[in-house]
C-alpha positions as CSV (number, residue, x, y, z in Angstrom):
1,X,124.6,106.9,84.3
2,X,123.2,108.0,81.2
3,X,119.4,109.3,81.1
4,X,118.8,106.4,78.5
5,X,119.7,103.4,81.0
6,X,118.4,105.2,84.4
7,X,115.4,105.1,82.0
8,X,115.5,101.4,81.4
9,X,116.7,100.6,85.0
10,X,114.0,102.2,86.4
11,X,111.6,100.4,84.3
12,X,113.2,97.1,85.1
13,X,112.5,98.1,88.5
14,X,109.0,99.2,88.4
15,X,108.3,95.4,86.5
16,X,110.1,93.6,88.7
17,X,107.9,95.2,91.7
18,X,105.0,93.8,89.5
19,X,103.5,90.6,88.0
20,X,104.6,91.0,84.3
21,X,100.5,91.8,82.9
22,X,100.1,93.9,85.7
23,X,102.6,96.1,85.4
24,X,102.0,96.4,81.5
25,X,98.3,97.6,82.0
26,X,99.2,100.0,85.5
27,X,102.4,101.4,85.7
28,X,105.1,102.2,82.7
29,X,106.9,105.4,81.2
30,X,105.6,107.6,79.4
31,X,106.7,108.2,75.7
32,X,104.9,111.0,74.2
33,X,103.2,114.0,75.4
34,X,100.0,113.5,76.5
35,X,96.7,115.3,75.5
36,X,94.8,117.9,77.9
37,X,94.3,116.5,81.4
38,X,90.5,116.8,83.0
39,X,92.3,118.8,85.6
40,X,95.7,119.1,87.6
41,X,97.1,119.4,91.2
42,X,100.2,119.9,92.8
43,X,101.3,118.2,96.0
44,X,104.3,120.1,98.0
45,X,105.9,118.4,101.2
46,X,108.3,120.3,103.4
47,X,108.5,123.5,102.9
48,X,109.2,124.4,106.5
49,X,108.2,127.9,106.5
50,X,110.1,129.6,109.5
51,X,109.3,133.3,110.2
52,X,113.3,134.5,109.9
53,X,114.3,131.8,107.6
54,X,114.9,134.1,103.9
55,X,115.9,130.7,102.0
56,X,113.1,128.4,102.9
57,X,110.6,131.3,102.1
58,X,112.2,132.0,98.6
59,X,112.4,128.5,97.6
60,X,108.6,128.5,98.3
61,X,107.8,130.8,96.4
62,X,110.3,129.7,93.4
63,X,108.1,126.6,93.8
64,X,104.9,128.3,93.4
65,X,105.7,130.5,90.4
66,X,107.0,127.2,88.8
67,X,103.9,125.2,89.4
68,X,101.6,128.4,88.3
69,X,103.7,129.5,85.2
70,X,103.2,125.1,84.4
71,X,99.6,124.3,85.1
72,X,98.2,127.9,85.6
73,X,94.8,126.6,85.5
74,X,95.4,123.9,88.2
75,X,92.8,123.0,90.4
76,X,94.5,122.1,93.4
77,X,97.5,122.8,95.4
78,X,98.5,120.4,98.2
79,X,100.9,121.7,101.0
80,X,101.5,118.0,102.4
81,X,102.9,118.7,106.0
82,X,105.3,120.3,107.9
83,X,104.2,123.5,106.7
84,X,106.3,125.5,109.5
85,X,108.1,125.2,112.7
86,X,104.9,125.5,114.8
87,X,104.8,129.2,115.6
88,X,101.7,131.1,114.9
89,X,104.8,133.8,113.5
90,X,105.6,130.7,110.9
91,X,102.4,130.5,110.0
92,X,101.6,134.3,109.2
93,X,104.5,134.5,106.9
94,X,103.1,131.1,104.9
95,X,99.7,132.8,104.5
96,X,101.5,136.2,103.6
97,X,103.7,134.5,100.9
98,X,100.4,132.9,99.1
99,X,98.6,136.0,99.1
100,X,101.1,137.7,97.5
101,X,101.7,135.1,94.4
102,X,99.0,133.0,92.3
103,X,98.0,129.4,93.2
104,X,95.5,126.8,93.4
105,X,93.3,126.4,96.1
106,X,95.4,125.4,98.8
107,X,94.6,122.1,101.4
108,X,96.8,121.1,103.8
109,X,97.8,118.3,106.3
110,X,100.0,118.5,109.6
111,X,103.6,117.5,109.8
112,X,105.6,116.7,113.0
113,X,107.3,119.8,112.5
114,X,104.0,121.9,112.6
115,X,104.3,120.6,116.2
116,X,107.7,122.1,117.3
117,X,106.4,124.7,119.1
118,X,106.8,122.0,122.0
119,X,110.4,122.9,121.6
120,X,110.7,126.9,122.2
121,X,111.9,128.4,125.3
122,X,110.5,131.5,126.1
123,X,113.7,133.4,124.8
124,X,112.3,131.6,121.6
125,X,115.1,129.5,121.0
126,X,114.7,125.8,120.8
127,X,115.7,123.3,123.6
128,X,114.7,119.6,121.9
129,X,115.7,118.0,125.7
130,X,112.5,119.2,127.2
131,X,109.2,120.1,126.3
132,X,107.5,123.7,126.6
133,X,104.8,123.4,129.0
134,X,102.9,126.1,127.8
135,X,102.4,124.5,124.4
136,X,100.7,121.1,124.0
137,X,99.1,118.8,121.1
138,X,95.6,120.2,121.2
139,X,96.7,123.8,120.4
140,X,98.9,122.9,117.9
141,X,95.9,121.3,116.2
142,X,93.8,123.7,117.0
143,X,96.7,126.5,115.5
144,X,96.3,124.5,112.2
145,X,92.6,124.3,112.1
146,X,92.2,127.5,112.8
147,X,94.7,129.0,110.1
148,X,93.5,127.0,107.3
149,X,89.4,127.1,108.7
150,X,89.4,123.6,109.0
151,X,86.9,121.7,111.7
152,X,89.6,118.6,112.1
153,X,93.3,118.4,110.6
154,X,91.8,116.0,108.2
155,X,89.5,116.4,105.7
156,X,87.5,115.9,102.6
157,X,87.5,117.2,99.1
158,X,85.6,116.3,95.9
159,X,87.1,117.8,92.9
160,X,85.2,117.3,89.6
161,X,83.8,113.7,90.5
162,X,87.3,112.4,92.0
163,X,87.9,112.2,95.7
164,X,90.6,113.8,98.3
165,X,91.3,112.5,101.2
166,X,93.7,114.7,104.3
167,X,95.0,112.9,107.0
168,X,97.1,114.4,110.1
169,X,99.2,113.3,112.8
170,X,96.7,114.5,115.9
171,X,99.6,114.2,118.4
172,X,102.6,114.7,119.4
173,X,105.3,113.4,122.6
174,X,103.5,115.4,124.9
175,X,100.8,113.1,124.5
176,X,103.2,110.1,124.2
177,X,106.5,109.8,124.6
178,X,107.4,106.6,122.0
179,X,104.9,108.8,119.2
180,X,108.4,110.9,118.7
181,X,107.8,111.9,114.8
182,X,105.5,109.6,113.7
183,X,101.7,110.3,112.8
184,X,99.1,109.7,115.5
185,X,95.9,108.8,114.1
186,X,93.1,108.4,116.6
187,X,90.3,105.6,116.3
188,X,88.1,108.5,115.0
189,X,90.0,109.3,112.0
190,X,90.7,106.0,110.9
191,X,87.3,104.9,110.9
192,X,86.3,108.9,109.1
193,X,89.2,107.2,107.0
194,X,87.6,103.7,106.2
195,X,83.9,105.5,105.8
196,X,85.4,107.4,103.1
197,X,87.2,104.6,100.6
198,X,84.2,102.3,101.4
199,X,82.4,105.1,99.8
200,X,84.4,105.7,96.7
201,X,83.7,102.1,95.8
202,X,80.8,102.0,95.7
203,X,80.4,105.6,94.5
204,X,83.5,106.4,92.0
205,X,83.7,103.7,89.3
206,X,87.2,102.7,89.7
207,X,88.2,106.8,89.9
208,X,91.4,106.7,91.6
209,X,91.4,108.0,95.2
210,X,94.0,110.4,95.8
211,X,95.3,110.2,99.9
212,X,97.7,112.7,101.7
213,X,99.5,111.9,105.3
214,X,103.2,113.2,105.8
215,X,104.4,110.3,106.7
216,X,105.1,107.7,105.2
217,X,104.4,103.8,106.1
218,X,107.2,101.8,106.8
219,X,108.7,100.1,104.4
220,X,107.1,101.1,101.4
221,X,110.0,103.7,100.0
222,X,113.5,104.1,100.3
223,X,114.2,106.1,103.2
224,X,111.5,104.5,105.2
225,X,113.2,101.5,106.9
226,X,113.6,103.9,109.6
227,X,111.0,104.4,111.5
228,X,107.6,103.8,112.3
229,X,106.4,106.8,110.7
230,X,102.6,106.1,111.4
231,X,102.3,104.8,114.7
232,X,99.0,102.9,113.7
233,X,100.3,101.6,110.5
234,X,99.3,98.3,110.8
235,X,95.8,99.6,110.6
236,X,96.5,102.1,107.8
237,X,98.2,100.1,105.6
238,X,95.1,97.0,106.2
239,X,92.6,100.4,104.8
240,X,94.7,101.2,102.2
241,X,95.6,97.7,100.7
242,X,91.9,96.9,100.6
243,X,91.3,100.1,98.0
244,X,93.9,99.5,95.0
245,X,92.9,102.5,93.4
246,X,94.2,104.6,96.1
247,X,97.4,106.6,95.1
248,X,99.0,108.0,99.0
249,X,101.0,111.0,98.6
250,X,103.5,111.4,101.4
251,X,106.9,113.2,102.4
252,X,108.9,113.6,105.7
253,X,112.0,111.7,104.9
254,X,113.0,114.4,101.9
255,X,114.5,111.6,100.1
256,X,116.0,112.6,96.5
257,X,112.8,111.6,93.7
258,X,115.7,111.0,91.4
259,X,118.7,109.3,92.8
260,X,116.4,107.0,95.4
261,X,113.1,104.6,94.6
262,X,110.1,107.5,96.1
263,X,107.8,105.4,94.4
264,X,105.6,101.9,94.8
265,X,103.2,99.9,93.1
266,X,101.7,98.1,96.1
267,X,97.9,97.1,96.2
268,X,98.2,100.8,96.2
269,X,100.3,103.1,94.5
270,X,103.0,105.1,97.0
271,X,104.8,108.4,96.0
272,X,106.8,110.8,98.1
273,X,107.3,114.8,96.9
274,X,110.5,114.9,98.8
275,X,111.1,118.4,99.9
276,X,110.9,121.8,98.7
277,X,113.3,123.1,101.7
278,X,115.9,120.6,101.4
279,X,116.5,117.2,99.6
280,X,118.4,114.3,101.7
281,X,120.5,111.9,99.8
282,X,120.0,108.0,100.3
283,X,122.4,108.4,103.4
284,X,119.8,110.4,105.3
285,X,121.9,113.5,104.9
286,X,121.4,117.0,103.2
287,X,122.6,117.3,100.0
288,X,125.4,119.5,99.4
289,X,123.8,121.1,96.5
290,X,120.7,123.4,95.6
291,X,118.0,120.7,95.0
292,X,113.8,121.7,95.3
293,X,111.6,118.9,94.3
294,X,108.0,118.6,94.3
295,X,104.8,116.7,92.2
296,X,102.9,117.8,89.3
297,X,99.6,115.5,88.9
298,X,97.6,115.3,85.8
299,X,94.4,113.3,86.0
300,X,92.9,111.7,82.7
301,X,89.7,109.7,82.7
302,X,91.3,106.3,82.4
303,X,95.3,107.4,83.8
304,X,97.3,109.4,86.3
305,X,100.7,111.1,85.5
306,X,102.7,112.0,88.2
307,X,105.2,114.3,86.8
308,X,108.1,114.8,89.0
309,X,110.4,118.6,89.3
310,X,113.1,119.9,90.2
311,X,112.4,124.0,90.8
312,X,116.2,125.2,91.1
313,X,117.0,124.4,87.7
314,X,113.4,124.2,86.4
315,X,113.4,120.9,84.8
316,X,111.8,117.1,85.3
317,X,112.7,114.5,86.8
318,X,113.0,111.5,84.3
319,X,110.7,109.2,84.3
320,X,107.6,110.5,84.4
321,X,105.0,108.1,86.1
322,X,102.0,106.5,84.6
323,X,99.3,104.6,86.9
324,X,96.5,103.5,84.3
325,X,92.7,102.7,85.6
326,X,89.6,100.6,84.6
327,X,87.2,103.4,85.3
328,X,83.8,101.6,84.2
């Protein structure tokens, strides 16, 4: 298909998703180049940083150089979850390869994967039939916490008036079984969580309100049909569908941004960044060829562009998306 009727397709999709005066005013594709953003931010999912692993560690940093030689006065640089394979080893060589190559200020959530240190043996191998005992939930969070010199694995940031909003899985099978690779959010951070978009009503002026988690919630994207994905969704998606100014930026399934729907106009806005380490296809299988993808975000006083890229080749991912806003 031509990029002229994926172009139209697409749109059809996006209106068809929408009530026809809605989706004029909030969600379209962009025609021309668009002035100077306030600021920008980049969100990367996936980049499963492993200590021996040569390939994932080069396309991260083909990612970086990308985002840097793009927006190199971004403000923000969002590593969106399962940043490693659990190993304080993994996590060294992540914090060696951003101090060797410029970036944004870096925030981070926990992915399932940033738990698989339940899996080693003590050869160091992996054994996914039984967990290690001398590994557990509670030092995997407190691994993350402590390598990124956060309190909680979620968080806060306000970034020139507009608010950021960090959520992790806090658990993992040794805690419950039926969790398997879905977020755990405890009672604590969903109600951190509510405290926090009640606040940017009353507070931001229709700013939108820009929300991280890994995973995604079921059935919002392709890909996510699946599986839970958040184990407390029901609750999560209740937050978020009260908030409409909320965009939630989410990967884990590493589902193609350009051959597969990765993104929603619900009361909120969903969008996945797929995978820097390796893009699945809409079979929930690898694809066979070289593909990085990530998000570029520009944020305007009335709109947000999500650009969408592909690092190997170093080009976008048509369309670009357009969520407009009634800031007051």
């Amino acid at each position: 298909m031509n990029r002229f009727l994926l172009r139209i397709c697409f749109t059809s999709l996006v209106l068809l998703m929408l009530p026809f005066e809605e989706a004029a005013a909030t969600f379209k594709v962009a025609a021309e180049p668009p002035a100077a953003p306030l600021f920008s931010f980049s969100v990367l999912s996936d980049i499963h940083i492993i200590s021996w692993d040569g390939e994932a560690q080069q396309r991260f940093q083909n990612a970086l150089k990308d985002h840097h030689a793009l927006r190199p006065d971004s403000k923000l640089l969002v590593l969106n979850g399962d940043l490693t394979d659990g190993d304080e080893g993994d996590y060294r060589s992540l914090l060696g390869l951003l101090s060797r190559l410029p970036h944004a200020p870096v925030h981070a959530t926990m992915g399932n994967h940033d738990y698989y240190r339940m899996w080693r043996t003590p050869e160091g191998g992996m054994d996914t039939r039984k967990l290690n005992p001398n590994w557990s939930s509670r030092q995997a969070v407190e691994q993350f916490n402590r390598m990124f010199h956060y309190d909680k694995p979620y968080h806060e940031l306000v970034l020139d008036g507009y608010r950021f909003l960090f959520l992790s899985g806090e658990a993992y099978r040794d805690v419950d079984a039926s969790v398997g690779e879905d977020a755990f959010l405890s009672q604590e951070q969903l109600a951190w969580l509510k405290d926090r978009l009640d606040a940017s009503s009353t507070a931001d002026a229709g700013k939108p309100v820009f929300v991280f988690l890994h995973q995604p919630l079921p059935h919002t994207l392709d890909g996510t049909d699946r599986e839970l994905g958040v184990v407390q969704h029901r609750e999560l998606r209740t937050l978020l569908d009260t908030h409409p100014n909320v965009i939630l930026f989410s990967g884990h399934t590493h589902w193609n941004l350009e051959t597969t729907n990765q993104v929603n106009q619900l009361k909120f806005l969903a969008a996945s960044s797929a995978s820097i380490r390796q893009v699945w296809n809409g079979n929930n299988e690898p694809e066979t060829r070289a593909i990085s993808q990530s998000l570029l975000v520009d944020v305007y006083k009335d709109r947000v562009i999500i650009h969408r890229r592909e690092h190997v080749k170093k080009r976008w991912i048509e369309p670009t998306i357009v969520k407009n806003y009634d800031v007051k």
